[in-house]
C-alpha positions in Angstrom: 136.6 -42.9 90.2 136.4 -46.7 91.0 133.6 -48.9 90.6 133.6 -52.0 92.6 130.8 -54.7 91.7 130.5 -57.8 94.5 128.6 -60.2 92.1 126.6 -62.3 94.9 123.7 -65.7 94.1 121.1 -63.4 95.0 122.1 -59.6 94.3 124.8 -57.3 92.5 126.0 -55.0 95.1 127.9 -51.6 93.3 129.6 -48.8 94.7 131.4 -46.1 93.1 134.5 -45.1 94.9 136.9 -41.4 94.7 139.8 -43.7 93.4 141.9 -43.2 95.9 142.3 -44.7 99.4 139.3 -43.0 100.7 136.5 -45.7 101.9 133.7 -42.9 101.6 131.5 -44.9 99.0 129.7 -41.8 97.1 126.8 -44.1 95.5 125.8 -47.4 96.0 123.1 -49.5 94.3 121.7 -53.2 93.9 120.4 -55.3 91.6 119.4 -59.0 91.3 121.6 -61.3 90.2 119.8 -62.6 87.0 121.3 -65.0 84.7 119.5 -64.7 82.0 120.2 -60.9 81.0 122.0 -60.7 77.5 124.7 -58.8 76.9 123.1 -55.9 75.6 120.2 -55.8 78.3 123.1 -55.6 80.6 124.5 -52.6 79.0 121.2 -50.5 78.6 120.8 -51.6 82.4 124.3 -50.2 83.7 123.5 -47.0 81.7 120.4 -46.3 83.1 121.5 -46.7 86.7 124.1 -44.3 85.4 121.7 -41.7 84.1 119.4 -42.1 87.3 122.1 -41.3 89.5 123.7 -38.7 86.8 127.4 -40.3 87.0 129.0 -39.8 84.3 130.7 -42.9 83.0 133.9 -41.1 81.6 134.8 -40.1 85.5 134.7 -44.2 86.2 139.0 -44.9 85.3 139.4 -47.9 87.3 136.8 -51.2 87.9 137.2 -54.1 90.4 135.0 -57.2 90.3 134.7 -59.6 93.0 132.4 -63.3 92.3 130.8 -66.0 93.5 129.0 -67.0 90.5 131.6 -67.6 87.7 128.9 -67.4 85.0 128.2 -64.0 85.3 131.5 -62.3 86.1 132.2 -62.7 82.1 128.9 -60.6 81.0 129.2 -58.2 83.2 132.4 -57.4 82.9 132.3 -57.6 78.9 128.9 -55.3 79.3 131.3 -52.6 81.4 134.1 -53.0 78.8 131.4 -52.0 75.7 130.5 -48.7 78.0 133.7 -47.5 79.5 137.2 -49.5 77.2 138.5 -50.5 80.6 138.8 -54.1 81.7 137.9 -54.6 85.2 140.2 -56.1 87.6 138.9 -59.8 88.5 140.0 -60.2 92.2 139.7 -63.6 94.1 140.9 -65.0 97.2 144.4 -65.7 95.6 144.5 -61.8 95.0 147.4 -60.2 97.2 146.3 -58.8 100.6 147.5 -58.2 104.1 145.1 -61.2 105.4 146.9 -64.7 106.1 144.4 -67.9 104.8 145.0 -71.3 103.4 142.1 -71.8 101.9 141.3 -73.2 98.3 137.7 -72.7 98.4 137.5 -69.2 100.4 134.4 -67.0 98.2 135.6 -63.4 97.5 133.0 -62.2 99.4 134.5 -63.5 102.5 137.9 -62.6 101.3 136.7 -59.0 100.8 135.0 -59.3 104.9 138.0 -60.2 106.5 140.1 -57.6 104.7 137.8 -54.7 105.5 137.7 -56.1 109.0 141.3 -55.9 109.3 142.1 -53.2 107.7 139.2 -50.6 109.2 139.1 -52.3 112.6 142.2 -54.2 113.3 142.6 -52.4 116.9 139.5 -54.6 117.8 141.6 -57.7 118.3 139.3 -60.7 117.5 136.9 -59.6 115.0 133.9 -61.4 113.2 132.0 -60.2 110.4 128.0 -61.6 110.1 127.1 -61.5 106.5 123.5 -61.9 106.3 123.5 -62.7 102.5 122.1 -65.7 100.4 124.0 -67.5 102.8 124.1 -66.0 106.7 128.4 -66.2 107.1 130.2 -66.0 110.0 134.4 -64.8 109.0 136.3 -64.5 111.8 140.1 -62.5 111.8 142.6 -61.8 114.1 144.4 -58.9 115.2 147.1 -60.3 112.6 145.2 -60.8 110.0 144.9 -64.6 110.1 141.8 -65.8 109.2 140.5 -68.2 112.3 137.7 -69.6 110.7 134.3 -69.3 108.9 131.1 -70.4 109.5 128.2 -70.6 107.0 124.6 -71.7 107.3 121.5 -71.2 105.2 120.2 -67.8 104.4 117.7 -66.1 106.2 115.6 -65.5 102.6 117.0 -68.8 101.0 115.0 -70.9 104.2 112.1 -68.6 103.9 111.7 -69.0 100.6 111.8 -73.0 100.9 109.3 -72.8 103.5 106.8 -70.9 101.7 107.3 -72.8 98.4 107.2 -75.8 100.0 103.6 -75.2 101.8 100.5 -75.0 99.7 98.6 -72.6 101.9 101.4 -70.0 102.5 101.4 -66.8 100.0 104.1 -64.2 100.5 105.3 -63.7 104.5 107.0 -60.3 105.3 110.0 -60.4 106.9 109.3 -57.8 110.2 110.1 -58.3 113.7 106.6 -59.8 115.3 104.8 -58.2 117.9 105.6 -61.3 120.1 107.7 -64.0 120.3 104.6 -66.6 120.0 102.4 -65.8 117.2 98.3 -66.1 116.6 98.2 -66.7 112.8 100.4 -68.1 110.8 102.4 -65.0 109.0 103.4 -64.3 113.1 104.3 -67.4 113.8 106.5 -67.8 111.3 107.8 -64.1 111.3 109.2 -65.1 114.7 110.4 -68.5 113.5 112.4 -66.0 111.2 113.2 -63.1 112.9 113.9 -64.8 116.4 114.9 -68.1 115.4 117.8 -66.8 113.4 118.4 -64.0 115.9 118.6 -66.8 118.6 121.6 -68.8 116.2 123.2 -65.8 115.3 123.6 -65.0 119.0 124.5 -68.6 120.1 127.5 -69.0 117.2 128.5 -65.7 118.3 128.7 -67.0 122.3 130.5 -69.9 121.0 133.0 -68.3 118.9 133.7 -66.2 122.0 134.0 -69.4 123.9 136.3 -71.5 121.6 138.4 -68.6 121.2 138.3 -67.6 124.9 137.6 -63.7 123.8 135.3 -61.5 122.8 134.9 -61.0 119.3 134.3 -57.1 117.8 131.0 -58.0 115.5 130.4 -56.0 112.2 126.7 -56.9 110.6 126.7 -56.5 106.8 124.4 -57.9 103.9 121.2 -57.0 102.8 119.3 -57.6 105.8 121.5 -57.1 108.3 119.7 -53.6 109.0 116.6 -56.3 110.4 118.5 -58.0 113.1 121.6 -55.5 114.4 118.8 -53.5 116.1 117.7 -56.7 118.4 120.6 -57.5 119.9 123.2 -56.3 121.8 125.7 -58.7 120.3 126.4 -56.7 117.1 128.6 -53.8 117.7 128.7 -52.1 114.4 126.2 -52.3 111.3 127.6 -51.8 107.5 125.7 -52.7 105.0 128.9 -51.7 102.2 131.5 -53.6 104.4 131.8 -56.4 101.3 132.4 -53.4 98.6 135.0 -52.1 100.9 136.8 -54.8 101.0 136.9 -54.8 97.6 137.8 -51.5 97.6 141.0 -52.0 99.5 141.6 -55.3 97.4 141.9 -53.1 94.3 144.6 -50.9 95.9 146.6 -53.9 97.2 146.4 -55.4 93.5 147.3 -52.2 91.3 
């Protein structure tokens, strides 16, 4: 089996693979990206997730790493080495693939979204991926596999977060869909600030994108709370949360 591990700012996104070309992830799991884990809490950690979701870590052969935060990508993948003798393939957006960038400071993350998109959707013509992640991304591909452009603006829970710490009367807001656009107490107000505000940008970059590129783009919603906003507008054709790992995925195969 393969296990791909998309090491994000926020979270740790795994999925465990049949190692072959097969996208069916079998199991798929999170955990926060914390850097100050030692080596040998890493290790109890990945076991445990093992034992909870009974895989049994001789059956992993292969392991493919993807990162945006360089100072965990050597723990982690030292932690998997002490359980399973295999060093993990460390991809990165110089890593062969079919896709056709120029970039120098393209994330792997991104990488990994505009080669699922090609790969899994390339009939779709223009096709933009909306990571809602630390950072809400926009990666836009062509039907050639040329990457047209990315956009990249604050996350959803990153400005939340600096709202709330920043106010000394706000505890801990919810992030749910309102029951109206113009709220009554403050958790509703600024649930829609949240929900509707970023729903409305979301929305608008996507109208522009169409615009500038005089098409209309085939939208895939991943990251951890894309499952929030793909439901409220009509704008996102198709919602995977595991797009990112799939990428990864198809990464691996181009690199072994």
């Amino acid at each position: 089996m393969l296990l791909t591990i998309n090491i994000g700012n926020s979270s740790i996104r795994f999925g465990l693979f049949n190692n072959n070309y097969n996208l069916k992830c079998n199991y798929s799991w999170i955990i926060n990206s914390n850097p100050h884990r030692s080596l040998d809490e890493y290790i109890l950690l990945f076991r445990n997730i093992y034992q909870q979701y009974g895989i049994f870590s001789k059956k992993i052969q292969n392991i493919v790493i993807g990162s945006v935060v360089p100072s965990l990508t050597s723990i982690v993948e030292e932690s998997l080495y002490e359980i399973h003798k295999i060093k993990p393939m460390i991809v990165d957006r110089y890593s062969y693939s079919p896709i056709k960038h120029h970039s120098h400071q393209l994330g792997t993350d991104l990488y990994s979204n505009a080669i699922a998109a090609y790969t899994l959707y390339k009939n779709k013509n223009t096709i933009l991926v909306v990571d809602f992640g630390t950072a809400l991304s926009f990666t836009c591909i062509d039907k050639y596999g040329k990457l047209k452009g990315i956009i990249i603006t604050p996350g959803v829970n990153s400005s939340l977060t600096s709202l709330i710490g920043n106010t000394a009367q706000l505890s801990q807001i919810e992030l749910k869909k309102p029951s109206s656009i113009l709220g009554q107490y403050t958790e509703t107000c600024i649930q829609s600030g949240m929900i509707y505000g970023y729903l409305s940008m979301v929305e608008g970059l996507i109208n522009r994108v169409n615009q500038e590129l005089k098409t209309n783009c085939f939208v895939i919603a991943t990251g951890g709370l894309s499952h929030i906003y793909t439901p409220l507008t009509n704008k996102i054709h198709l919602k995977d949360k595991l797009h990112t790992i799939k990428g990864l995925k198809i990464l691996f195969h181009c690199n072994h």
